[in-house]
N, C-alpha and C positions, 0 to 999 in steps of 0.2 A: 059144294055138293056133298051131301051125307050120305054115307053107306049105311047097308042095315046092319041097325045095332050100334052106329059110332056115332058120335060125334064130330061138327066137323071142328077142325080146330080153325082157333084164330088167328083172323087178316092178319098181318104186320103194314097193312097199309092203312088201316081206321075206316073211318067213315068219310064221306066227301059230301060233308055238310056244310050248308055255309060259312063263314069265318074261322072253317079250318087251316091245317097249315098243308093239308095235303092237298084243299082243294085250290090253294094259292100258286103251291107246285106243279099242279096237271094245268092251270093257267099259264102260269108262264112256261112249260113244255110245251103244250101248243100251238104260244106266241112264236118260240125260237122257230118251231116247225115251219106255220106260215111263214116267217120273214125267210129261212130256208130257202123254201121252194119259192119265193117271189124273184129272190136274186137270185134262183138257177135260171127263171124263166127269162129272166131280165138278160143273164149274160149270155144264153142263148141265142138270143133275139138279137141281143150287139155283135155277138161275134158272126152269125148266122149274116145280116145284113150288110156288115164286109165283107165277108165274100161276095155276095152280089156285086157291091160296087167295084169289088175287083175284077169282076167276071164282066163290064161294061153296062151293067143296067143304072140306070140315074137313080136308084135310092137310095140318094147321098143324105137327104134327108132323114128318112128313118132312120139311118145309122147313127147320126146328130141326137134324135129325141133317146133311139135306148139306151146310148152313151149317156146322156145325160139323167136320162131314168135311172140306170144303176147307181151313177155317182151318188143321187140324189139316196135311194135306196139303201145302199152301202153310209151313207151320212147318217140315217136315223138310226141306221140298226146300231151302230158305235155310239150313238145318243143314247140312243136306250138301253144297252151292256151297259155304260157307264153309271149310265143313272141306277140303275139296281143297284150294280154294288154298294154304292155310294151309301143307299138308305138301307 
């Protein structure tokens, strides 16, 4: 935003063009972000669902799928930390 009469100074962040390095950065912020909120919802949903079964409702089931949704969720996300550093 320019005031009158100034200049504005310059970003320290560049531009976010393509095969920049900044735009490679706000990708994988993103990524971290979604994978984030996936395994909040996820663990939510597992720990939410025992209760139920503890409370007597038969959704023994659900509690099986998000259990294993996490695990499953929690496996990639550690795939893929690794794999970045790596390269």
């Amino acid at each position: 935003m320019a005031l009158r009469g100034r200049a504005t100074p310059p970003s320290e962040l560049g531009t976010l063009e393509r095969g920049t390095r900044q735009r490679g950065q706000l990708r994988v912020r993103l990524m971290d972000i979604a994978w984030t909120a996936l395994c909040t919802v996820l663990a939510l949903w597992a720990v939410w669902s025992v209760f139920g079964v503890a409370n007597g409702t038969s959704d023994w089931a659900y509690s099986a799928v998000a259990w294993v949704l996490l695990a499953i969720t929690l496996s990639l996300r550690v795939a893929t930390v690794r794999r970045r550093t790596r390269v």
